[in-house]
PAZAPA-4460 file (N, C-alpha, C; in steps of 0.05 Angstrom, whole numbers, plus 32768, in hexadecimal, padded with zeros to 4 digits):
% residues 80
    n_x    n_y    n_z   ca_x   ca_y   ca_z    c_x    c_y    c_z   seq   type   mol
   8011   7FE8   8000   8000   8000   8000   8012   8019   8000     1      X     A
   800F   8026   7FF6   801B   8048   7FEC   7FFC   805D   7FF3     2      X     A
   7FFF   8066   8001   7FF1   8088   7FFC   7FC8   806C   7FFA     3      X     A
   7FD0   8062   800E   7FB2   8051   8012   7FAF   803E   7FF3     4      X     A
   7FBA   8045   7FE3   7FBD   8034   7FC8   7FC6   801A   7FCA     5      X     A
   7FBA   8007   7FBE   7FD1   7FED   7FB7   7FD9   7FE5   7FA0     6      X     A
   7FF4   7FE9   7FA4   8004   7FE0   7F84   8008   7FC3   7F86     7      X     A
   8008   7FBB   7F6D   8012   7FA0   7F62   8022   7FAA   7F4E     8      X     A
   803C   7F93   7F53   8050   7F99   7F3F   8058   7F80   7F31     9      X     A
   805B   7F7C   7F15   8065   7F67   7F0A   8070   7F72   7EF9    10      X     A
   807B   7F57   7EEE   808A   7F57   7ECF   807D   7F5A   7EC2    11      X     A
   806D   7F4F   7EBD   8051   7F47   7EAD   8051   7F2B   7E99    12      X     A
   805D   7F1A   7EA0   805C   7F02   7E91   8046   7EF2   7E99    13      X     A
   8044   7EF2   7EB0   8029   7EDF   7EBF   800A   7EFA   7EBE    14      X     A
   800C   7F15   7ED5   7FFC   7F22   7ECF   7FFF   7F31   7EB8    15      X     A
   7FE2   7F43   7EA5   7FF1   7F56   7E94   7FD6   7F5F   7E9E    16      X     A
   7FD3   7F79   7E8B   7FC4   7F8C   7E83   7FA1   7F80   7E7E    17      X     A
   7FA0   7F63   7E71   7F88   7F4E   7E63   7F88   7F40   7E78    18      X     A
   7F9C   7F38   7E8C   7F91   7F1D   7E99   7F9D   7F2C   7EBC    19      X     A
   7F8E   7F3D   7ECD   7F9C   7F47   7EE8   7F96   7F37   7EFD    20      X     A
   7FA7   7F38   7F13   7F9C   7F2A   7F24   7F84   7F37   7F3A    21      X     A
   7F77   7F30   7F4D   7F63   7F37   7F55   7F64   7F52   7F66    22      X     A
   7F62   7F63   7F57   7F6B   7F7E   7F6A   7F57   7F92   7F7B    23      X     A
   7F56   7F9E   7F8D   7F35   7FB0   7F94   7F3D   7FC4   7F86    24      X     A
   7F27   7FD8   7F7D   7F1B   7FEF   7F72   7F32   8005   7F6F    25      X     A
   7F42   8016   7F6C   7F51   8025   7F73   7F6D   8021   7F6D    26      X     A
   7F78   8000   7F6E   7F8F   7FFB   7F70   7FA0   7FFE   7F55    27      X     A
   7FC7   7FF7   7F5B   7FC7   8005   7F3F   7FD5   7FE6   7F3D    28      X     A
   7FD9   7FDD   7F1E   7FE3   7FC3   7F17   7FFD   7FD0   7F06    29      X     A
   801C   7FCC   7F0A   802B   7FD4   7EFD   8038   7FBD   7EE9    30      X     A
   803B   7FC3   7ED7   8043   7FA8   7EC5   805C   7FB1   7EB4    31      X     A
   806F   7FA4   7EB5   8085   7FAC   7E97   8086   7F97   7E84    32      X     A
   8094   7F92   7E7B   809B   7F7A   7E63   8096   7F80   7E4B    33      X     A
   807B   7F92   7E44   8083   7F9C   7E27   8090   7FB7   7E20    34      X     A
   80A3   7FC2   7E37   80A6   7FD2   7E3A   809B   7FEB   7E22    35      X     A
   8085   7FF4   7E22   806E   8007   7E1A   8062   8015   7E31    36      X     A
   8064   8027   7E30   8059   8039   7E44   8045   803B   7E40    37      X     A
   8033   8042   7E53   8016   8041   7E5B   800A   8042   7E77    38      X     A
   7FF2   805B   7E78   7FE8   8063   7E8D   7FD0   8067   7E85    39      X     A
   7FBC   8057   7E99   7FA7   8054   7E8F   7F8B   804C   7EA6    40      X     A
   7F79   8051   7EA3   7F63   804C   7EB5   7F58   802F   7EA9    41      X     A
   7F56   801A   7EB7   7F45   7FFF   7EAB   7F2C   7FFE   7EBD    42      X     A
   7F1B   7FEF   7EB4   7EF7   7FE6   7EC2   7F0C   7FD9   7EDF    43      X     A
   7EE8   7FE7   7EED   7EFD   7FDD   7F05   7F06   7FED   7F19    44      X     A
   7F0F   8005   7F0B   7F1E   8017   7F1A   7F3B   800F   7F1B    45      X     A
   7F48   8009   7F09   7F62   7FF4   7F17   7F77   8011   7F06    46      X     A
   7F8B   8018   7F0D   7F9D   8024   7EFF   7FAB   8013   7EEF    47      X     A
   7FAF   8014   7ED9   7FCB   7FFB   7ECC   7FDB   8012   7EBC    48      X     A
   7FF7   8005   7EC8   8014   801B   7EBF   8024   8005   7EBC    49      X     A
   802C   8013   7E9C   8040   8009   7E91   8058   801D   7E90    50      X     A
   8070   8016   7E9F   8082   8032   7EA2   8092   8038   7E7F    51      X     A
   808C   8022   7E72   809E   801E   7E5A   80C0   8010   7E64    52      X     A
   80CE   801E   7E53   80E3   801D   7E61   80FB   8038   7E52    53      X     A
   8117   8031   7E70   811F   8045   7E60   813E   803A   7E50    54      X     A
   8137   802A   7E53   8160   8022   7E42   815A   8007   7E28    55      X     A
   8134   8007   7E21   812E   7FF4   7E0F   810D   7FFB   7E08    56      X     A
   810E   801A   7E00   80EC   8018   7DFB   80E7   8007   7DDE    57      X     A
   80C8   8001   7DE1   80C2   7FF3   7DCA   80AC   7FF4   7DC1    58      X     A
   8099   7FFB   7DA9   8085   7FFB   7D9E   807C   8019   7D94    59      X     A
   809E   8023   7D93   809C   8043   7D81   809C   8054   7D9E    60      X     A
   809D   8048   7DA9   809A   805C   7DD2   80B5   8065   7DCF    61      X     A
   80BD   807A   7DE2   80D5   808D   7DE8   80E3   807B   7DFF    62      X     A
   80F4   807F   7E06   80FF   807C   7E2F   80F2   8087   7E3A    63      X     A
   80E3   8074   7E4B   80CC   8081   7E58   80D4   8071   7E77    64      X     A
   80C3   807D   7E90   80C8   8076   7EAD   80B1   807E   7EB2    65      X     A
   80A4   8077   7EC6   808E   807A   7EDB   8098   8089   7EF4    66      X     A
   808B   80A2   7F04   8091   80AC   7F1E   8077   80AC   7F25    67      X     A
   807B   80B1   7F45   8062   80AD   7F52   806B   80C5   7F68    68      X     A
   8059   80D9   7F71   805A   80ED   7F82   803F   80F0   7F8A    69      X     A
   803C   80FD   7FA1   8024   8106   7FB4   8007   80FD   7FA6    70      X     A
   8004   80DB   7F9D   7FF5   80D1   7F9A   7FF3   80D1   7F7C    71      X     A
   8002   80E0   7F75   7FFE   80E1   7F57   800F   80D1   7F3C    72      X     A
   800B   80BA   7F2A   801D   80AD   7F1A   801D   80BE   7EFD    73      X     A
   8031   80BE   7EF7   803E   80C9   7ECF   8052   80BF   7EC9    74      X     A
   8047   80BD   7EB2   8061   80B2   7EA2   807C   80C2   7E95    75      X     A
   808E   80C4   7E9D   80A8   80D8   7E92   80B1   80D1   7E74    76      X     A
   80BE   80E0   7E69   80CD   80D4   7E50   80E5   80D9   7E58    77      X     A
   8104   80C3   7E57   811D   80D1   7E5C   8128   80E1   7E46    78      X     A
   8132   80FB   7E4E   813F   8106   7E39   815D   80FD   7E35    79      X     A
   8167   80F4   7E1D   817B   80E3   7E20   818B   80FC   7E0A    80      X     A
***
Protein backbone atom coordinates (compact mmCIF):
# COMPACT_ATOMS: atom_id res chain seq x y z
CA UNK A 1 0.00 0.00 0.00
CA UNK A 2 1.36 3.59 -0.99
CA UNK A 3 -0.75 6.78 -0.20
CA UNK A 4 -3.90 4.05 0.90
CA UNK A 5 -3.35 2.58 -2.82
CA UNK A 6 -2.33 -0.95 -3.66
CA UNK A 7 0.20 -1.62 -6.22
CA UNK A 8 0.90 -4.81 -7.90
CA UNK A 9 3.99 -5.16 -9.67
CA UNK A 10 5.07 -7.67 -12.29
CA UNK A 11 6.89 -8.44 -15.27
CA UNK A 12 4.04 -9.25 -16.95
CA UNK A 13 4.58 -12.68 -18.36
CA UNK A 14 2.05 -14.46 -16.06
CA UNK A 15 -0.19 -11.12 -15.23
CA UNK A 16 -0.76 -8.50 -18.18
CA UNK A 17 -2.98 -5.81 -19.05
CA UNK A 18 -5.98 -8.92 -20.66
CA UNK A 19 -5.56 -11.36 -17.94
CA UNK A 20 -5.02 -9.23 -13.98
CA UNK A 21 -4.98 -10.68 -10.99
CA UNK A 22 -7.85 -10.05 -8.55
CA UNK A 23 -7.47 -6.48 -7.49
CA UNK A 24 -10.13 -3.98 -5.40
CA UNK A 25 -11.47 -0.86 -7.12
CA UNK A 26 -8.74 1.87 -7.03
CA UNK A 27 -5.66 -0.25 -7.21
CA UNK A 28 -2.86 0.26 -9.65
CA UNK A 29 -1.44 -3.04 -11.65
CA UNK A 30 2.17 -2.20 -12.96
CA UNK A 31 3.36 -4.39 -15.73
CA UNK A 32 6.66 -4.21 -18.06
CA UNK A 33 7.73 -6.71 -20.64
CA UNK A 34 6.55 -4.98 -23.64
CA UNK A 35 8.32 -2.29 -22.69
CA UNK A 36 5.50 0.34 -24.30
CA UNK A 37 4.45 2.83 -22.18
CA UNK A 38 1.09 3.24 -21.04
CA UNK A 39 -1.19 4.97 -18.55
CA UNK A 40 -4.46 4.22 -18.44
CA UNK A 41 -7.83 3.80 -16.56
CA UNK A 42 -9.34 -0.06 -17.04
CA UNK A 43 -13.24 -1.32 -15.92
CA UNK A 44 -12.95 -1.75 -12.53
CA UNK A 45 -11.30 1.17 -11.52
CA UNK A 46 -7.91 -0.58 -11.67
CA UNK A 47 -4.94 1.82 -12.84
CA UNK A 48 -2.67 -0.23 -15.42
CA UNK A 49 1.01 1.33 -16.03
CA UNK A 50 3.19 0.44 -18.33
CA UNK A 51 6.48 2.50 -17.50
CA UNK A 52 7.88 1.48 -21.10
CA UNK A 53 11.36 1.43 -20.74
CA UNK A 54 14.33 3.46 -20.82
CA UNK A 55 17.59 1.69 -22.28
CA UNK A 56 15.09 -0.59 -24.85
CA UNK A 57 11.82 1.21 -25.85
CA UNK A 58 9.69 -0.65 -28.31
CA UNK A 59 6.67 -0.23 -30.50
CA UNK A 60 7.82 3.35 -31.94
CA UNK A 61 7.68 4.60 -27.91
CA UNK A 62 10.66 7.04 -26.78
CA UNK A 63 12.73 6.20 -23.27
CA UNK A 64 10.18 6.44 -21.18
CA UNK A 65 9.99 5.91 -16.93
CA UNK A 66 7.09 6.08 -14.66
CA UNK A 67 7.23 8.61 -11.31
CA UNK A 68 4.90 8.66 -8.69
CA UNK A 69 4.50 11.83 -6.32
CA UNK A 70 1.81 13.11 -3.82
CA UNK A 71 -0.53 10.45 -5.08
CA UNK A 72 -0.08 11.26 -8.44
CA UNK A 73 1.45 8.64 -11.52
CA UNK A 74 3.10 10.03 -15.24
CA UNK A 75 4.85 8.90 -17.51
CA UNK A 76 8.38 10.82 -18.31
CA UNK A 77 10.23 10.62 -21.61
CA UNK A 78 14.24 10.46 -20.99
CA UNK A 79 15.93 13.08 -22.76
CA UNK A 80 18.96 11.36 -24.02
Amino acid sequence: MLDGRRFFLTHGHLYHRDYLPPLPAGAVFVQGHTHVPSLEELPGGITFLNPGSISLPKGGSRNSFAFYADGDISLKQLEI
